[in-house]
C-alpha positions as CSV (number, residue, x, y, z in Angstrom):
1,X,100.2,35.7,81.9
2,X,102.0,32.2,81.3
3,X,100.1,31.7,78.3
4,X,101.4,35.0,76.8
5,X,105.0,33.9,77.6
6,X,105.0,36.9,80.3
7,X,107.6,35.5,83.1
8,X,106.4,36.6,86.5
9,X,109.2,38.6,88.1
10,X,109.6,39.3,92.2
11,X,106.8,42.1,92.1
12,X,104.5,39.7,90.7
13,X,105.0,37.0,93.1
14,X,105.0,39.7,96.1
15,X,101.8,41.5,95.2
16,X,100.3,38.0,94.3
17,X,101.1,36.8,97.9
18,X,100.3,40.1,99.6
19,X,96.7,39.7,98.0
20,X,96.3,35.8,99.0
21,X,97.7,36.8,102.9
22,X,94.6,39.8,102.5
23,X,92.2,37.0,101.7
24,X,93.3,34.9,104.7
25,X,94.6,32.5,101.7
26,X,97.2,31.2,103.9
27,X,98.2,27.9,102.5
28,X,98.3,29.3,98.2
29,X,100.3,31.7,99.5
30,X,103.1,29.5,101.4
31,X,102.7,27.4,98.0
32,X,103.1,30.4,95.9
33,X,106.4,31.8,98.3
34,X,107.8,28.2,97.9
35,X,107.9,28.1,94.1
36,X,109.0,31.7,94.3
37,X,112.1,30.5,96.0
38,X,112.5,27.0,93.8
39,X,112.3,29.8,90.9
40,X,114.7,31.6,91.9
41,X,114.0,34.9,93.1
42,X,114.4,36.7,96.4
43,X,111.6,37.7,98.2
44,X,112.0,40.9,100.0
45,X,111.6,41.7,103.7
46,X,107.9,43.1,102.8
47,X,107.0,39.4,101.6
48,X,109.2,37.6,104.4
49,X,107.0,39.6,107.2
50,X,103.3,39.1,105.1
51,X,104.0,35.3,104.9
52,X,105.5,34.9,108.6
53,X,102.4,36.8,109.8
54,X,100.1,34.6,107.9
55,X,101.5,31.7,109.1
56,X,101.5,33.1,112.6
57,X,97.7,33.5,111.9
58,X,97.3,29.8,111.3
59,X,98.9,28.9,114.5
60,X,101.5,27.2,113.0
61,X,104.3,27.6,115.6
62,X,107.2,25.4,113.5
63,X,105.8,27.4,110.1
64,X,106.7,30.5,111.7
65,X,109.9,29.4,113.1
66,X,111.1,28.1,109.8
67,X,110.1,31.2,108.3
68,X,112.1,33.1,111.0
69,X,115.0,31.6,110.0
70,X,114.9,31.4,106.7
71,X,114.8,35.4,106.7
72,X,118.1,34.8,108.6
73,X,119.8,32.8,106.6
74,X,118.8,34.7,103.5
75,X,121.0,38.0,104.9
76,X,117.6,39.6,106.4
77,X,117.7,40.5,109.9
78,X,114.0,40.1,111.2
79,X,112.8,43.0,112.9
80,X,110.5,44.0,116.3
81,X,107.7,43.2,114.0
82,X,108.9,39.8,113.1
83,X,109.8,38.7,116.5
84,X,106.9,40.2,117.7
85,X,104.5,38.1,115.3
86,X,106.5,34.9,116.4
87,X,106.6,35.3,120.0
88,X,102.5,35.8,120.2
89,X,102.3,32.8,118.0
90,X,104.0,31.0,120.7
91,X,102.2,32.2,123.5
92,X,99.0,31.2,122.1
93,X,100.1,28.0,121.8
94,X,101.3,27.9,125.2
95,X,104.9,27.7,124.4
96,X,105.8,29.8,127.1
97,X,109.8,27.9,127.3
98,X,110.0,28.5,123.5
99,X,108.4,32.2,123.5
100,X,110.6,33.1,126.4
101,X,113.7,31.7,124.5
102,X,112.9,33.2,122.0
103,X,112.2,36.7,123.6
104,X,116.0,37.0,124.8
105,X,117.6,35.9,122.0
106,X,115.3,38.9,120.5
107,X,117.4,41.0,122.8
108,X,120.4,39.1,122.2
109,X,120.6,40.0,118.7
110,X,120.7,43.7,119.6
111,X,116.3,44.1,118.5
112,X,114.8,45.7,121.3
113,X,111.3,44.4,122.3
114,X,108.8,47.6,122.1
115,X,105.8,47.4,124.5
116,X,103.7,45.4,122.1
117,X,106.2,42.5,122.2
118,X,106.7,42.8,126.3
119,X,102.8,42.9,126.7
120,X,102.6,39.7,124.5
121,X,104.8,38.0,126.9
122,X,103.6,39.1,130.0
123,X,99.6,38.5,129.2
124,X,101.0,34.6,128.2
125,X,102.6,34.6,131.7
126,X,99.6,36.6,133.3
127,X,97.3,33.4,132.3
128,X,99.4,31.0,133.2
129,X,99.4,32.3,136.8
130,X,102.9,33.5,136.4
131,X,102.4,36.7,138.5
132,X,106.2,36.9,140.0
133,X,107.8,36.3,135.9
134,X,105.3,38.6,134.6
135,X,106.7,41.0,137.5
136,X,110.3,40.2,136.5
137,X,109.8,41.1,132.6
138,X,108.2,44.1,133.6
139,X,112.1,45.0,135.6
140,X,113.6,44.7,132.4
141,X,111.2,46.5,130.4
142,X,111.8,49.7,132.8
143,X,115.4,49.2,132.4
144,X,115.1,49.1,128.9
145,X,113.0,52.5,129.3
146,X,110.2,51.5,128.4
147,X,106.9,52.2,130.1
148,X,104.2,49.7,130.2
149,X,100.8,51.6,128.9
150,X,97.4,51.1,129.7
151,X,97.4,47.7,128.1
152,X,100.3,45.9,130.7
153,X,98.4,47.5,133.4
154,X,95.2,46.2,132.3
155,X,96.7,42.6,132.1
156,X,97.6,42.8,135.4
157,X,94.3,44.0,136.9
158,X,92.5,41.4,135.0
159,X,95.0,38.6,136.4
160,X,95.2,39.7,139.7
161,X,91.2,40.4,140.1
162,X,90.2,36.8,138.7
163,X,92.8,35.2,141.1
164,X,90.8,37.4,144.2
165,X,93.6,39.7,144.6
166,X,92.0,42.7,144.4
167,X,94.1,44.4,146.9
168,X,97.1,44.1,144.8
169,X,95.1,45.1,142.2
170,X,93.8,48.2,143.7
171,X,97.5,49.1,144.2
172,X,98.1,48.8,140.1
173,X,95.5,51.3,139.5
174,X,97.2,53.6,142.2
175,X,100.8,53.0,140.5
176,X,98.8,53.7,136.6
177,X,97.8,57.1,138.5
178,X,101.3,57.9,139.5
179,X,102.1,57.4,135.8
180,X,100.1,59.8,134.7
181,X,97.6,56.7,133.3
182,X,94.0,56.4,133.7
183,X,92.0,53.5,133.4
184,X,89.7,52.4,131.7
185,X,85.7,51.7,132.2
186,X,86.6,48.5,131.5
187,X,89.4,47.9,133.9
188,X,87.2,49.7,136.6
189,X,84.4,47.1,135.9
190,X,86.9,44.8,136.4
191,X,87.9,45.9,139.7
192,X,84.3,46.5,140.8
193,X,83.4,42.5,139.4
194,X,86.2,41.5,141.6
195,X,85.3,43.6,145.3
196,X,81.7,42.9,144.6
197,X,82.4,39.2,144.6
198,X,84.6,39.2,147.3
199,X,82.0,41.2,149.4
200,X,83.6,44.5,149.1
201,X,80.1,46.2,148.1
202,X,80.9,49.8,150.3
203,X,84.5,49.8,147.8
204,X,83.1,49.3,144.8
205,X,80.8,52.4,145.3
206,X,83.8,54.4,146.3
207,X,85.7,53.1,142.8
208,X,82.4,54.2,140.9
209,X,82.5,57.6,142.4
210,X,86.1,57.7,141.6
211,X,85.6,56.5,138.8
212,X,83.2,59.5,137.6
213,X,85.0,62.2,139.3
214,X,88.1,61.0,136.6
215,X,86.2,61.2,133.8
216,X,85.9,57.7,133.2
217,X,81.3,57.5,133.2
218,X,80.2,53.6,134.3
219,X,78.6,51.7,131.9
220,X,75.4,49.7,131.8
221,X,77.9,46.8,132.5
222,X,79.6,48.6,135.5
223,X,75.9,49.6,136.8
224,X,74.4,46.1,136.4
225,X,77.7,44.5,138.8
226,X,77.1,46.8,141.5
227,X,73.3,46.7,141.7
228,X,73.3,42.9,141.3
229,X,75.8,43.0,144.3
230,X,73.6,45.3,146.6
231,X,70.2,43.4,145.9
232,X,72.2,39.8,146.9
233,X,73.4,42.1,150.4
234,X,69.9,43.5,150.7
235,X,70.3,46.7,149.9
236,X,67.7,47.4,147.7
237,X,67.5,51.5,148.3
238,X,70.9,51.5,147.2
239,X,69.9,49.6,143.7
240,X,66.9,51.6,143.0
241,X,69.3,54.5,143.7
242,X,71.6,53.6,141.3
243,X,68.5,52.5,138.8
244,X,67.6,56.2,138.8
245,X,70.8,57.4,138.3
246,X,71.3,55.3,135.1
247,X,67.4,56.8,133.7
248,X,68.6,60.2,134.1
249,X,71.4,59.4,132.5
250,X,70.0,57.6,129.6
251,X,71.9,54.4,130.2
């Protein structure tokens, strides 16, 4: 295109670092934005958002901040999405001070976090232990009127059963009801892991049979936790019981 004296114009630049972002061609890309803007020419909000969320990809937590602020000072207001893609960067990384920073000046600026972005946040605090935090985001995300989905609750279950809580998780399950929510086969499997382990073999068969009277049919995963968890209590009819069930099933 050079050769032929063609001058590459902003639709050139953008589809060229559209397809390098597709191609997980993180680094041309950020070359190819970077001489876009020495040329020049303004990327648009499409190309701001690819290249942020490439960089994202990368892990590159200052990357994505510079690029977050570059869209501001350039007149374009990042959206949900942006924040979004920044604040799980963050989280991965552990930046739980900058993520959270970041998250209200999100709200500051008048962008209101959907339940992607609050999910983000409160899985990051979820697995650092942060139970009472993750509790405290999910005050303002009602307020906001937003409803966590099957996802938030399923963070929750999964923290609460790995730290032996499985009371407190039972009682998520019970408020996902109340919401109209039903969990999944993996977040029963979860729950059943977690009141096997903790010797709770009698509930865990009430949770399957709940479990199947909702609709929700146990996996081979869900079988195999339970019958593991009667043979170690010695109950072996109870197994070979649940064995059969599985063969007539066709698990």
């Amino acid at each position: 295109m050079l050769k032929l004296g063609v001058k590459p114009d902003v639709v050139t630049f953008s589809t060229l670092i559209r397809g390098l972002c597709n191609r997980s061609k993180i680094f041309e890309a950020v070359s190819l934005f970077d001489e876009m803007i020495e040329k020049g020419y303004q990327p648009d909000l499409i190309v701001y958002t690819t290249v942020l969320d490439g960089v994202c990809k990368t892990g590159n937590t200052d990357g994505a901040i510079r690029y977050l602020r570059m869209m501001e000072e350039r007149g374009f207001e990042p959206d949900v999405v942006a924040y979004s893609t920044v604040l799980n960067c963050l989280c991965k990384k552990g930046l739980l001070k900058e993520a959270h920073d970041l998250f209200f000046e999100m709200i500051k600026q008048g962008i209101k976090p959907n339940v992607v972005t609050y999910s983000i946040l409160i899985d990051a605090l979820c697995k650092q232990g942060m139970i009472s935090k993750a509790e405290d985001i999910v005050g303002i995300m009602t307020k906001q009127g937003i409803k966590p989905n099957v996802v938030t609750y399923g963070i929750f279950i999964d923290t609460l059963c790995k730290m032996g809580e499985v009371s407190k998780a039972e009682v998520v399950v019970d408020v996902m009801r109340k919401q109209g929510i039903e969990p999944n086969v993996v977040m029963y499997s979860t729950l059943i892991d977690s009141l096997c382990k903790n010797g709770m073999v009698s509930e865990a068969e009430f949770i399957v049979c709940t479990m199947r009277k909702q609709g929700a049919e146990p996996n081979v995963i869900t079988y195999n936790i339970l019958m593991d968890s009667l043979c170690k209590n010695s109950m072996v009819s109870e197994a070979e019981d649940i064995f059969g069930r599985m063969r007539k099933q066709g698990i």
